[in-house]
Backbone atoms as SQL, in Angstrom:
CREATE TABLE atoms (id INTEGER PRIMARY KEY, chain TEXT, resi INTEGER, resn TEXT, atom TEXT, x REAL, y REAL, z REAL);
INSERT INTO atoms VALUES
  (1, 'A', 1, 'UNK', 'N', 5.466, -13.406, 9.309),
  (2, 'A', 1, 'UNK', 'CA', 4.914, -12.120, 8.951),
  (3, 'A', 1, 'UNK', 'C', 5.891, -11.394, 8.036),
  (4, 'A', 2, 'UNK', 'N', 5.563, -10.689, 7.017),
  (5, 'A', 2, 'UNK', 'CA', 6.604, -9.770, 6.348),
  (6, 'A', 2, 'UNK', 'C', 5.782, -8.504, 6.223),
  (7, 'A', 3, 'UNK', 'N', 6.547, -7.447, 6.483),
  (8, 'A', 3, 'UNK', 'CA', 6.155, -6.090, 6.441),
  (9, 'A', 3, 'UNK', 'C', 6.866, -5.392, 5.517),
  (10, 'A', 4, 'UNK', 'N', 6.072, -4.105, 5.249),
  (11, 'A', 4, 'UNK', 'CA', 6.431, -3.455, 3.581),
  (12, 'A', 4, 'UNK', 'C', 5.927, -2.104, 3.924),
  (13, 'A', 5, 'UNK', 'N', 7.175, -1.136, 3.469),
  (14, 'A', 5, 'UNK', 'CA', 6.641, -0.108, 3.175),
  (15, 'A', 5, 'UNK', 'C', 6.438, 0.274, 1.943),
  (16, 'A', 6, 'UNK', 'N', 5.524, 0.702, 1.477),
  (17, 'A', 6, 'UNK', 'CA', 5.445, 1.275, -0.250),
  (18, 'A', 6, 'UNK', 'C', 4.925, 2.435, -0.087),
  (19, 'A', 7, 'UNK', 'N', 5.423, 2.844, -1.455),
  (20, 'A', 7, 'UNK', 'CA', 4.914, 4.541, -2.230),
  (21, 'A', 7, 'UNK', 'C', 3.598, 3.734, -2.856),
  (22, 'A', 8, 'UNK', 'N', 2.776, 4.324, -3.133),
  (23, 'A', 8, 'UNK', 'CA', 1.290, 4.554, -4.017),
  (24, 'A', 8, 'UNK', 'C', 1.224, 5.902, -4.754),
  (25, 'A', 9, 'UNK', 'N', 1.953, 5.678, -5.826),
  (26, 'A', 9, 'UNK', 'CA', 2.214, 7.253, -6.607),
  (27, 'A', 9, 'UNK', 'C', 1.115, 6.953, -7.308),
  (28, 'A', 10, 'UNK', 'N', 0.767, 8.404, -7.595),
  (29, 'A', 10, 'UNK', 'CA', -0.706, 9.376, -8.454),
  (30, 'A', 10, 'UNK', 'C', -0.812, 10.108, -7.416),
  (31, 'A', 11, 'UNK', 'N', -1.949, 11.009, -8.616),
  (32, 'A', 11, 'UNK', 'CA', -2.528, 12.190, -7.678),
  (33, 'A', 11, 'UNK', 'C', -4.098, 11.845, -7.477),
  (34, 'A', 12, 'UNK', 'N', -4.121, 12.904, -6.595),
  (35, 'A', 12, 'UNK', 'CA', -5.372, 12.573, -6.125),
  (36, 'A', 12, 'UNK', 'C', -6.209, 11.138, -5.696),
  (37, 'A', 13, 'UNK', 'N', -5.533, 10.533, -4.814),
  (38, 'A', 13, 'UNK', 'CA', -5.725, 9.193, -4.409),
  (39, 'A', 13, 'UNK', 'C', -5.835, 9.702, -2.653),
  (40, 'A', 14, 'UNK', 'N', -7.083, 8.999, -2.692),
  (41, 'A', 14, 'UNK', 'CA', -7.862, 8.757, -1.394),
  (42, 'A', 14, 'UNK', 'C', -7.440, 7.896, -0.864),
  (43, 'A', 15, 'UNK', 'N', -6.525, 8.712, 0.753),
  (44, 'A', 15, 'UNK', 'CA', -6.488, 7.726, 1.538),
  (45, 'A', 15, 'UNK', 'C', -7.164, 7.109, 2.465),
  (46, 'A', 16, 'UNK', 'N', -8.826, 7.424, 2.107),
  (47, 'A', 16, 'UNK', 'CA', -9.623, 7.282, 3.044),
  (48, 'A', 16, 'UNK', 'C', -9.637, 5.631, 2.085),
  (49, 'A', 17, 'UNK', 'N', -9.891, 5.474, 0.684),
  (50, 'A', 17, 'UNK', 'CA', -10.066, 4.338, 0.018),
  (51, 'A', 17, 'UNK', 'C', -8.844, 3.234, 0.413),
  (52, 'A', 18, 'UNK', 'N', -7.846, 4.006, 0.350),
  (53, 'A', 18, 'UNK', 'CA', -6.584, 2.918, 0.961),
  (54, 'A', 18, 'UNK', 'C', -6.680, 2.696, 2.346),
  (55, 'A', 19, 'UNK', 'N', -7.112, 3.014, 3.364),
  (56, 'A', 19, 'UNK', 'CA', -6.937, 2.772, 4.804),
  (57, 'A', 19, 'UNK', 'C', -8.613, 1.827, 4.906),
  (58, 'A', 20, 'UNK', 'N', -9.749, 1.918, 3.973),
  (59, 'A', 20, 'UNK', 'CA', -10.856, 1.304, 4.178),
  (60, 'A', 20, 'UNK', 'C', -10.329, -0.306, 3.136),
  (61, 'A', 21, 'UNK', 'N', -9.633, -0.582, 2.146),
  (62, 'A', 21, 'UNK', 'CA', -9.833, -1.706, 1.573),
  (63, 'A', 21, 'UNK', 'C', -9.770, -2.875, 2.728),
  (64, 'A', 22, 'UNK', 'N', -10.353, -3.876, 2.172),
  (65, 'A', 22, 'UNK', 'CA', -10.246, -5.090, 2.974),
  (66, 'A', 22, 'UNK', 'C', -9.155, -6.329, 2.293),
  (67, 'A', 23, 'UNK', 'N', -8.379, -5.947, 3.107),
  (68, 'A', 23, 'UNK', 'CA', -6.590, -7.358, 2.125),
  (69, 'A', 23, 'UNK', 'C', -6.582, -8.323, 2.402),
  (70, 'A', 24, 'UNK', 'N', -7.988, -9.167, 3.245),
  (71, 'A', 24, 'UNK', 'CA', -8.026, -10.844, 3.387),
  (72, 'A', 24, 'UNK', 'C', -6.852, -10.725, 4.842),
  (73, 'A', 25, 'UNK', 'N', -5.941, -11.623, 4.774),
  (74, 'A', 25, 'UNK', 'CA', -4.836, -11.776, 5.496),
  (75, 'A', 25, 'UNK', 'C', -3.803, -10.723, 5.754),
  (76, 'A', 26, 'UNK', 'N', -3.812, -9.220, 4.930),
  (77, 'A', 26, 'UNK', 'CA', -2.684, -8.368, 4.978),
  (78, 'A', 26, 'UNK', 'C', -3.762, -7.130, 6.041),
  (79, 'A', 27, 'UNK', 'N', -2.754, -6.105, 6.710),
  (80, 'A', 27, 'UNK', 'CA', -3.413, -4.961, 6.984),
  (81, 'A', 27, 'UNK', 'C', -2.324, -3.735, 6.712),
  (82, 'A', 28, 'UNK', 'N', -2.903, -2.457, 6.064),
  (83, 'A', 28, 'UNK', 'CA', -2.219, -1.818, 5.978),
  (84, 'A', 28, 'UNK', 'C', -2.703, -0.533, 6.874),
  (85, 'A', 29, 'UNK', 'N', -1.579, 0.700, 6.637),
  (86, 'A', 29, 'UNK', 'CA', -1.671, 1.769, 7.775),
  (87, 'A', 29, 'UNK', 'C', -1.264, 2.823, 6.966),
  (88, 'A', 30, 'UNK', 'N', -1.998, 3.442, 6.619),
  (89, 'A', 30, 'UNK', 'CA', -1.225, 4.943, 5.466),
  (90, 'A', 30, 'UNK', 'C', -0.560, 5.647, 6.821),
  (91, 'A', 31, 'UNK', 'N', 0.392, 5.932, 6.065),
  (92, 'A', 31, 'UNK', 'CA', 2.198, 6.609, 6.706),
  (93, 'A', 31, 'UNK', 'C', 1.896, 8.188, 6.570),
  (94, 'A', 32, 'UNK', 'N', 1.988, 8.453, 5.249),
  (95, 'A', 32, 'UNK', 'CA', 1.537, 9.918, 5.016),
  (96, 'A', 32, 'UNK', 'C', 1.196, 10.035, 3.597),
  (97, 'A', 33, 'UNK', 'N', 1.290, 11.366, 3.117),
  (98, 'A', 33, 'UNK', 'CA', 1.176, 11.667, 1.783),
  (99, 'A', 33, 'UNK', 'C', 2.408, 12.936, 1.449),
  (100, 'A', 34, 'UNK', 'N', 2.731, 11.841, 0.059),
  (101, 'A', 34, 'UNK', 'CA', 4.274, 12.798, -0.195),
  (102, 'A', 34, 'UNK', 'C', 3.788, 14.343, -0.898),
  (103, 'A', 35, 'UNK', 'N', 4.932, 15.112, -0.628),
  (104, 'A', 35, 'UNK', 'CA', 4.615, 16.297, -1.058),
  (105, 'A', 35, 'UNK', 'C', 4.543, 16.608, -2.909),
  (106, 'A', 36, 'UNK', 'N', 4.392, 17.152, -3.267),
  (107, 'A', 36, 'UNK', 'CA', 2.725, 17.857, -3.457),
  (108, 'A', 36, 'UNK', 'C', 1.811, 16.784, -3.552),
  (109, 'A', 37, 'UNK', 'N', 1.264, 16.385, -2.691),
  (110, 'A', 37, 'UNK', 'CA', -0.054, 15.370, -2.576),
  (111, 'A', 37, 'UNK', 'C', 0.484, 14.264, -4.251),
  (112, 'A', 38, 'UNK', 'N', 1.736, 13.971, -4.257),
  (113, 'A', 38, 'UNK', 'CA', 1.737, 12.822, -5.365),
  (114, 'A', 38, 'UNK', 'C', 1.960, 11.575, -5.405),
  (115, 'A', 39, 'UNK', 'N', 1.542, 11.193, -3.862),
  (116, 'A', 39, 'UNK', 'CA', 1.669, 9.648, -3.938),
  (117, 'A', 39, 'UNK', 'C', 0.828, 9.455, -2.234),
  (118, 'A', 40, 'UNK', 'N', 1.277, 8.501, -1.720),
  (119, 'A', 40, 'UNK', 'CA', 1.072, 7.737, -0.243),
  (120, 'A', 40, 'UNK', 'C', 1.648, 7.227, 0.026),
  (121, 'A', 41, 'UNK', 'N', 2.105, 6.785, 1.199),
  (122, 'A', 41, 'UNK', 'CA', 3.253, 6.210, 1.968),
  (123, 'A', 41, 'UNK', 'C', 2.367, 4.942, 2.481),
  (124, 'A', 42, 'UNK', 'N', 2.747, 3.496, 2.514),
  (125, 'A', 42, 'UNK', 'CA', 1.743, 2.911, 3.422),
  (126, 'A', 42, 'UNK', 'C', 2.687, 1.722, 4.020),
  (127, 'A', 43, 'UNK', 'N', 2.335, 1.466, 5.030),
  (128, 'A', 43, 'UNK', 'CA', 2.980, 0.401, 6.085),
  (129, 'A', 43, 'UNK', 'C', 2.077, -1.348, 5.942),
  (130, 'A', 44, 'UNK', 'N', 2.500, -1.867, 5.397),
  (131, 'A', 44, 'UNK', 'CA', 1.526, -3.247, 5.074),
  (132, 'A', 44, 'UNK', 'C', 2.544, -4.299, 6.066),
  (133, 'A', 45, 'UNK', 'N', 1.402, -5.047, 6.253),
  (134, 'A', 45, 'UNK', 'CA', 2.000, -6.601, 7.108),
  (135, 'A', 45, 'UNK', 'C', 0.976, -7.727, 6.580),
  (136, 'A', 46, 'UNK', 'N', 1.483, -8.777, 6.190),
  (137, 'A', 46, 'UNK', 'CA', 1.087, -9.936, 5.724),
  (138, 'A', 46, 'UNK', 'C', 1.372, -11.157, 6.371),
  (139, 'A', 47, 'UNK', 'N', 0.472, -12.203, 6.555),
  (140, 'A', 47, 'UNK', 'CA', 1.005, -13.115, 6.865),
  (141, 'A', 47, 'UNK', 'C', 1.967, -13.932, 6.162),
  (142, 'A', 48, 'UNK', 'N', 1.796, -13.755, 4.809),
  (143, 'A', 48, 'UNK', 'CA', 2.952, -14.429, 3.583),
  (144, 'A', 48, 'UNK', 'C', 3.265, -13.772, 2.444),
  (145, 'A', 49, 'UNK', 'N', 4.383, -14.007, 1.508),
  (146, 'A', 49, 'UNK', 'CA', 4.401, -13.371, 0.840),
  (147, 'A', 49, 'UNK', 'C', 2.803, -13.283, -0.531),
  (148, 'A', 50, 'UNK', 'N', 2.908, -14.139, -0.504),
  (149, 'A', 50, 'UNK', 'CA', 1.618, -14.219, -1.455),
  (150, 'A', 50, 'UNK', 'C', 0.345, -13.312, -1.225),
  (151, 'A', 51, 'UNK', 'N', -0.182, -13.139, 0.181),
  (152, 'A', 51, 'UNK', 'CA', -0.883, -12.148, 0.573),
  (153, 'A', 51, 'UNK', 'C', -0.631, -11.105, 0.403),
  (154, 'A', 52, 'UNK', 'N', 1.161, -10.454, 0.995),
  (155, 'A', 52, 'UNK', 'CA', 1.344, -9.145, 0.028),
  (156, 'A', 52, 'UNK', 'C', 1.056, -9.154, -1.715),
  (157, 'A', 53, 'UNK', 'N', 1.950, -10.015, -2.384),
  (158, 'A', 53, 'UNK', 'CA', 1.732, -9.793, -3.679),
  (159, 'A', 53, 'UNK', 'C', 0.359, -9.588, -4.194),
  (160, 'A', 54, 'UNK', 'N', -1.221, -10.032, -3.277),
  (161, 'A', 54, 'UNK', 'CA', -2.426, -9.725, -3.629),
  (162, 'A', 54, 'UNK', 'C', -2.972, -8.339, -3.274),
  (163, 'A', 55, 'UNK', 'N', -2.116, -8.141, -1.768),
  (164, 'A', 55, 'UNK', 'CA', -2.647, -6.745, -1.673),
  (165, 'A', 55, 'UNK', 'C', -2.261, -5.705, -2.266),
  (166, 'A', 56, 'UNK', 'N', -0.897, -5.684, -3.080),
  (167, 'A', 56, 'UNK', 'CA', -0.418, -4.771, -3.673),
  (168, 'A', 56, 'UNK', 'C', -1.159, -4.449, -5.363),
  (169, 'A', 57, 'UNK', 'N', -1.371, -6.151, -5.812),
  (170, 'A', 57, 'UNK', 'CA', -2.364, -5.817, -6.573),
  (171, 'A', 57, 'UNK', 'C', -3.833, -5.575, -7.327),
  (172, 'A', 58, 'UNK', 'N', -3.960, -5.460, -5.815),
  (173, 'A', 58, 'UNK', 'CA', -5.407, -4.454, -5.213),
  (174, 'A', 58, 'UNK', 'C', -5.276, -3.834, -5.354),
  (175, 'A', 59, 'UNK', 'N', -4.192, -2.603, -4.266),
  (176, 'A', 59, 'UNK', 'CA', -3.901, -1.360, -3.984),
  (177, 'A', 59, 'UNK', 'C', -3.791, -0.954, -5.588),
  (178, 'A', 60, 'UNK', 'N', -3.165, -0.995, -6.176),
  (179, 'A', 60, 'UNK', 'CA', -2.719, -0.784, -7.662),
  (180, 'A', 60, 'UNK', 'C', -3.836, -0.357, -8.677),
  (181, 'A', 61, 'UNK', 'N', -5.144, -0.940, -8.089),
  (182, 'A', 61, 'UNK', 'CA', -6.668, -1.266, -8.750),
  (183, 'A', 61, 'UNK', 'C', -7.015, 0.504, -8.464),
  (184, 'A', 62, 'UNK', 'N', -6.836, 0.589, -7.555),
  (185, 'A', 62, 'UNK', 'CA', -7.219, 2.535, -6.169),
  (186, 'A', 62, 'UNK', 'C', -7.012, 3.179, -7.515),
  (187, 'A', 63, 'UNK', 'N', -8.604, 3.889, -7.945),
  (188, 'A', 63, 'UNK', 'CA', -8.361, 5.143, -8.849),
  (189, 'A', 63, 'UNK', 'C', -7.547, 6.568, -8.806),
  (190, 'A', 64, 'UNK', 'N', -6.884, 6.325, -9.274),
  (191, 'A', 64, 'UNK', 'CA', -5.850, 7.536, -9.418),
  (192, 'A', 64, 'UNK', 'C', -3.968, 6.919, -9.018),
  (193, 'A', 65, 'UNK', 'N', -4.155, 5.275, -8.662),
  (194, 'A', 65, 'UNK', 'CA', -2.870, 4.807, -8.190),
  (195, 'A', 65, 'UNK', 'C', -2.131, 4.591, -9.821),
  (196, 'A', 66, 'UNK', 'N', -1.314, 4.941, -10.356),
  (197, 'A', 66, 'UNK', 'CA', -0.195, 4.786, -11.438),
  (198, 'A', 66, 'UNK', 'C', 0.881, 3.760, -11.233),
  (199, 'A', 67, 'UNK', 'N', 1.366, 4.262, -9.730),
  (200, 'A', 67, 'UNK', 'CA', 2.382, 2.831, -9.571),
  (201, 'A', 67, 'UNK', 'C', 2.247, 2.582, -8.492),
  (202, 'A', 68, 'UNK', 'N', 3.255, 1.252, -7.902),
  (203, 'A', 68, 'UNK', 'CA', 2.981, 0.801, -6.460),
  (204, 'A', 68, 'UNK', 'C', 4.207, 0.272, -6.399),
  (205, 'A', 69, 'UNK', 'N', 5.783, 0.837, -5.472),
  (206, 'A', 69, 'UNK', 'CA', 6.911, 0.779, -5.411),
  (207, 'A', 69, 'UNK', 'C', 7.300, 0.271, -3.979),
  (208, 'A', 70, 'UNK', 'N', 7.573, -1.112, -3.967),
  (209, 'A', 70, 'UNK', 'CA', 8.011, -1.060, -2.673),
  (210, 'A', 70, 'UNK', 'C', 9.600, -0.567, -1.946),
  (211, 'A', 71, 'UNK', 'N', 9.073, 0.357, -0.864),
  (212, 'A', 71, 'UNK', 'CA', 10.638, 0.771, -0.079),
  (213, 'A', 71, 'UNK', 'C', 11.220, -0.018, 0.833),
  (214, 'A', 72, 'UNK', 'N', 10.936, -0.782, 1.626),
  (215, 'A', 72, 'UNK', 'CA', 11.181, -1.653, 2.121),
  (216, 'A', 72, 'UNK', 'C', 10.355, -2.368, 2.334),
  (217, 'A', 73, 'UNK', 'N', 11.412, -3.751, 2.564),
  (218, 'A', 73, 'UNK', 'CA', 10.981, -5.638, 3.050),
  (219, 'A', 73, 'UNK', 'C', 11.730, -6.177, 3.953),
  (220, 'A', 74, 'UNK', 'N', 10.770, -6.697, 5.247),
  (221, 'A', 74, 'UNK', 'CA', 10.817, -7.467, 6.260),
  (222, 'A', 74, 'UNK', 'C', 10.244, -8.471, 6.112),
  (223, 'A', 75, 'UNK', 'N', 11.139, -9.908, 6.352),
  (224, 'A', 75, 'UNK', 'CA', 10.515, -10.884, 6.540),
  (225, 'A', 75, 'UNK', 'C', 10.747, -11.389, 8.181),
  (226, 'A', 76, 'UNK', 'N', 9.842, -11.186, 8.913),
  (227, 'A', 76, 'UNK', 'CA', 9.800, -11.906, 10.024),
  (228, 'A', 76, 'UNK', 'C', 9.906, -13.395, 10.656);
Protein backbone atom coordinates (compact mmCIF):
# COMPACT_ATOMS: atom_id res chain seq x y z
CA UNK A 1 0.00 0.00 0.00
CA UNK A 2 1.45 3.60 -0.36
CA UNK A 3 -0.29 6.56 1.03
CA UNK A 4 -0.12 10.31 -0.05
CA UNK A 5 -1.00 13.36 1.10
CA UNK A 6 -1.51 16.11 -1.59
CA UNK A 7 -2.54 19.80 -2.06
CA UNK A 8 -5.20 20.16 -5.08
CA UNK A 9 -4.56 23.92 -5.63
CA UNK A 10 -7.33 26.20 -7.52
CA UNK A 11 -10.18 27.86 -6.54
CA UNK A 12 -13.30 26.92 -6.40
CA UNK A 13 -12.93 23.14 -6.58
CA UNK A 14 -15.58 20.86 -5.30
CA UNK A 15 -14.89 18.69 -2.78
CA UNK A 16 -17.96 17.03 -3.15
CA UNK A 17 -16.38 16.07 -6.97
CA UNK A 18 -13.09 14.94 -5.26
CA UNK A 19 -14.52 12.76 -2.41
CA UNK A 20 -17.26 11.23 -5.25
CA UNK A 21 -14.49 10.23 -8.11
CA UNK A 22 -14.07 6.60 -8.57
CA UNK A 23 -9.78 5.72 -8.56
CA UNK A 24 -10.19 1.91 -9.62
CA UNK A 25 -7.68 0.54 -6.92
CA UNK A 26 -6.84 4.01 -4.98
CA UNK A 27 -9.31 5.70 -2.30
CA UNK A 28 -9.07 9.05 -1.28
CA UNK A 29 -10.41 11.21 1.87
CA UNK A 30 -10.45 15.15 1.53
CA UNK A 31 -8.40 16.44 4.72
CA UNK A 32 -9.65 19.99 4.44
CA UNK A 33 -9.61 23.09 2.42
CA UNK A 34 -6.67 25.56 2.68
CA UNK A 35 -7.36 29.00 3.58
CA UNK A 36 -8.85 31.26 1.47
CA UNK A 37 -10.69 28.27 -0.07
CA UNK A 38 -7.34 27.87 -2.56
CA UNK A 39 -6.71 24.45 -2.75
CA UNK A 40 -7.68 20.83 -0.86
CA UNK A 41 -5.88 18.75 1.24
CA UNK A 42 -6.48 14.98 0.38
CA UNK A 43 -5.30 11.69 2.01
CA UNK A 44 -4.98 8.92 -0.94
CA UNK A 45 -3.98 5.12 -0.49
CA UNK A 46 -3.18 2.90 -3.36
CA UNK A 47 -2.46 -0.37 -3.80
CA UNK A 48 0.73 0.55 -6.10
CA UNK A 49 2.47 3.09 -7.21
CA UNK A 50 1.01 3.14 -10.62
CA UNK A 51 -2.56 3.42 -9.25
CA UNK A 52 -1.49 6.57 -7.47
CA UNK A 53 0.21 8.02 -10.52
CA UNK A 54 -3.50 7.39 -12.29
CA UNK A 55 -5.36 8.84 -9.60
CA UNK A 56 -3.48 11.89 -9.40
CA UNK A 57 -3.95 12.21 -13.00
CA UNK A 58 -7.53 12.16 -12.70
CA UNK A 59 -7.68 14.36 -9.78
CA UNK A 60 -5.72 16.95 -11.95
CA UNK A 61 -8.71 16.48 -14.76
CA UNK A 62 -11.34 18.24 -11.38
CA UNK A 63 -12.46 21.64 -12.95
CA UNK A 64 -10.92 24.34 -11.31
CA UNK A 65 -7.69 21.89 -10.14
CA UNK A 66 -4.33 23.99 -11.56
CA UNK A 67 -1.93 21.78 -9.74
CA UNK A 68 -1.62 18.56 -7.83
CA UNK A 69 1.54 18.62 -5.26
CA UNK A 70 2.33 15.82 -3.35
CA UNK A 71 3.20 16.43 0.63
CA UNK A 72 3.88 13.33 1.63
CA UNK A 73 4.84 9.48 0.64
CA UNK A 74 4.37 6.24 2.38
CA UNK A 75 5.24 3.18 1.06
CA UNK A 76 3.91 0.40 3.10
Amino acid sequence: MIESLILVEGQNISTDALRSMSLGNTKQLVIGITPPARGVILHVTATSSSYLGNALLEISQVAGVKNVLTLTLENN
